[in-house]
N, C-alpha and C positions, 0 to 999 in steps of 0.2 A: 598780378595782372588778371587771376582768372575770379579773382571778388570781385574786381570792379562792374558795374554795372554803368558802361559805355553811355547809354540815351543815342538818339539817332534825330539825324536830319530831314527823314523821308515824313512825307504829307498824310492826314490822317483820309484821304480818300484817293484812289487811284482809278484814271478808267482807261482801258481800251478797248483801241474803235478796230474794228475788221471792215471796212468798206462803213454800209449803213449800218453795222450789227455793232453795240458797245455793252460790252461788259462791266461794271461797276466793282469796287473792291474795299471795304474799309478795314483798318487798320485795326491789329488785334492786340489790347493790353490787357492787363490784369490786376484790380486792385488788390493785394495781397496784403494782408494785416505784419503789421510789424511787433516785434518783440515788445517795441515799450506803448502797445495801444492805438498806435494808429495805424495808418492805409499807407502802404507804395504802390501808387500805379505808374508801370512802365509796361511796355512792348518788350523785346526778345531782348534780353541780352548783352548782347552780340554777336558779330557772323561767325564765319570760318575761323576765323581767329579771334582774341579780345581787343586788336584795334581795328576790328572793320566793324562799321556799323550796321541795323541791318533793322530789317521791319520784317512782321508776318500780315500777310492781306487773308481776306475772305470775304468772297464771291457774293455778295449782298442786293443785288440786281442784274436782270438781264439774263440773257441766254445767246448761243451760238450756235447754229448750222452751217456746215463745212461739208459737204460732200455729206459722209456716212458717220461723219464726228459731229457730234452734239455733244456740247459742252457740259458737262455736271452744272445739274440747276443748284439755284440757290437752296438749303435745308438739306441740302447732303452734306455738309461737313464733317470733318473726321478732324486729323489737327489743327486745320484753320480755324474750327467750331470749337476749341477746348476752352471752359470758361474755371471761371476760380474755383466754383463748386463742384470742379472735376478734378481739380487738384485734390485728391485727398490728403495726399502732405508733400506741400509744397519745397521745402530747402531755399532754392534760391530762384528768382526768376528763370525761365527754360533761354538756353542759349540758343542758337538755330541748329547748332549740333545734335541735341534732343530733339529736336522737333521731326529734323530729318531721320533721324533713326526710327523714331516711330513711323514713321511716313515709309519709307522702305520696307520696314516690317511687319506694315500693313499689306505693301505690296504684295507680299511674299504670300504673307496668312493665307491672304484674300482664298487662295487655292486649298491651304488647307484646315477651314475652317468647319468641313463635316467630323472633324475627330479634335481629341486634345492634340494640339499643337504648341509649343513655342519657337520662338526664334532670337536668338541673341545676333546685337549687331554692333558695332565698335565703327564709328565716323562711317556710318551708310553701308559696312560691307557686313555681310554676316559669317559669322566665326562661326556660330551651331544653331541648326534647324532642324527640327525631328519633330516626327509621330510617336504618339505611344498608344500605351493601353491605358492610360490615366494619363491628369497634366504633370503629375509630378513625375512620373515616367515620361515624359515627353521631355520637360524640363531637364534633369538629370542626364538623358542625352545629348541633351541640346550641349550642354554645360560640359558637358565630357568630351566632346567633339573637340574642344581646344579650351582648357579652361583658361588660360594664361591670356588668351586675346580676349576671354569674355572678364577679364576686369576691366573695369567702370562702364562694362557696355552698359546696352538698354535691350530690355525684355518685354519682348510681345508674346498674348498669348491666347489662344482663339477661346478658352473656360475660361471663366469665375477661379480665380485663385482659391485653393483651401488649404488650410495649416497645413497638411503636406508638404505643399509646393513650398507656401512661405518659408517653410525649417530649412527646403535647401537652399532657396534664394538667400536666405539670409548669412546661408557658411559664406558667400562669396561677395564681395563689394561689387557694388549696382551704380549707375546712375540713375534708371529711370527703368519702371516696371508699370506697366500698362496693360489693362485687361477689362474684357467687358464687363467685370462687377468682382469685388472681394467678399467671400465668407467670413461666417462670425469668427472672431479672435485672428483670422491671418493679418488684420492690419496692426495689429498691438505684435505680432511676430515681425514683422516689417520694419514698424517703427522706431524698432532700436538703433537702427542707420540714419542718424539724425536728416543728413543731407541728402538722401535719396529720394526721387519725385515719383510719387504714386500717383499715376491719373486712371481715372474708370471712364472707360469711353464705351458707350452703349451702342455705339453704331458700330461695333465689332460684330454684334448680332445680324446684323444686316449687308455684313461686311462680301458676300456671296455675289450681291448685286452690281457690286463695282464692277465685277469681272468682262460687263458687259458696255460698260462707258469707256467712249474713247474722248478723253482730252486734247488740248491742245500744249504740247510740250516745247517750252523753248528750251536755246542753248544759244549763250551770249558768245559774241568772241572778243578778242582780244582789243579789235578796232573798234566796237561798238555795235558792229553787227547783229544781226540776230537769225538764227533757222531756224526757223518754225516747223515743226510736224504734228502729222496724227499721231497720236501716244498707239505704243503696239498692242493687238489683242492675243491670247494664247491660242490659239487652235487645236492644238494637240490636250486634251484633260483626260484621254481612257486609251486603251487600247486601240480602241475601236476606230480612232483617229489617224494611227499607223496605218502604213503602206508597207505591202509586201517587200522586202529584200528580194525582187529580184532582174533578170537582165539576162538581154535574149544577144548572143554573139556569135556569127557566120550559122543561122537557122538553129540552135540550140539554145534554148534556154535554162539559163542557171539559177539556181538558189541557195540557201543556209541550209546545210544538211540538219543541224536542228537548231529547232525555235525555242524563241527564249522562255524558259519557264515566268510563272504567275509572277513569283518571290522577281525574278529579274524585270519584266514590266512592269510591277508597283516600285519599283527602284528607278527603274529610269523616268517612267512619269513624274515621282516626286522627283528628282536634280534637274529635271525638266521645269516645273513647278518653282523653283529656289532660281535655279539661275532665271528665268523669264521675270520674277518678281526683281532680280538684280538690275 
């Protein structure tokens, strides 16, 4: 079931209308060279599972104002924008599984993208998320945090992979390892995971700036319904964003006989940081 490669029903253009505002959206495939010389082009996969079928769109016209939500313009793309040349080594076409892992683990980054970062993620949840002092320290965290749920996850990572990292990515089975750019020799360390999907996505570099777009988030229901909202923004990023502990009760006011040390505020800010990108 999970070789087959489904094809889908869905149209190679989508648009939606908000009032007079329309959104445009075309449909994302990939011609991927075949073993014996020639080209497969297909779209995702498949969905959530290998018999739902499924498409990937990206935002190719138009724009949306919403109150204080402006819609990501077109040329922002991150995995709706991945094209074959991004694929450094492809395996099999991406399912929608992978795409969303990256897409969450983008989420996540996004905050901690001033330092090496990774984040392993297993069907959209993340199993290890860490800073280090290098990526391969970041990684190695990441990966110790639960290594048994980060098998066949997918690895995001705010550096340029270097043979370090790759040596330990490679003790462990991957599905999908994504980074803003690979060093000399870590993709031949990689490589030897026949089926595992390396993509280099550049807009990692740039990745700081999402922090501050707010999309339009649906959530389908069961009937066919839809909720629409504004995608949430973080408020909280330093310290300095925190409110005092305290609270004033029959004319006395009370507090935290002590406050949290530095080590404890960069702790809570980053599970602050992880769980909001969740």
């Amino acid at each position: 079931m999970y070789t087959t490669i489904l094809g889908d029903s869905f149209p190679m253009d989508m648009t939606v209308s908000f009032g007079d505002q329309t959104l445009v959206y075309r449909k994302r495939t990939w011609a991927i060279p075949t073993e014996d010389g020639g080209v497969d082009e297909r779209g995702i996969r498949y969905g959530e599972n290998p018999d739902q079928e499924a498409a990937l769109y990206e935002l190719v016209n138009g724009n949306l104002v919403l109150g204080d939500c402006k819609f990501i313009e077109p040329g922002n793309a991150l995995v709706s924008g991945i094209k074959v040349e991004d694929m450094l080594q492809v395996g099999k076409h991406p399912g929608k599984i992978n795409l969303t892992d990256v897409d969450n683990g983008l989420n996540i980054i996004k905050y901690l993208v001033d330092k090496p970062a990774a984040v392993i993620l297993k069907h959209n949840n993340p199993c290890g998320a860490a800073v280090g002092s290098s990526l391969a320290d970041a990684y190695n965290k990441a990966n110790r945090a639960d290594r048994i749920a980060a098998f066949g996850g997918a690895v995001i990572t705010s550096r340029a992979i270097d043979k370090e990292t790759a040596e330990l990515m490679s003790q462990n089975y991957l599905e999908v390892v994504c980074a803003p750019d690979f060093e000399d020799g870590s993709l031949e360390i990689l490589s030897k995971a026949k089926n595992l999907r390396v993509i280099r996505m550049d807009g990692i570099n740039r990745l700081a700036d999402f922090e501050k777009f707010r999309f339009v988030d649906f959530k389908s229901l069961i009937d066919g319904g839809i909720i629409v909202q504004q995608s949430a923004v973080n408020s909280i990023r330093s310290a300095a964003d925190l409110k005092p502990a305290t609270a004033t009760w029959k004319g006395q006011e009370y507090k935290c006989e002590r406050q949290p040390t530095q080590q404890e505020l960069d702790d809570m800010i980053f599970g602050w940081a992880v769980e909001h990108g969740v």
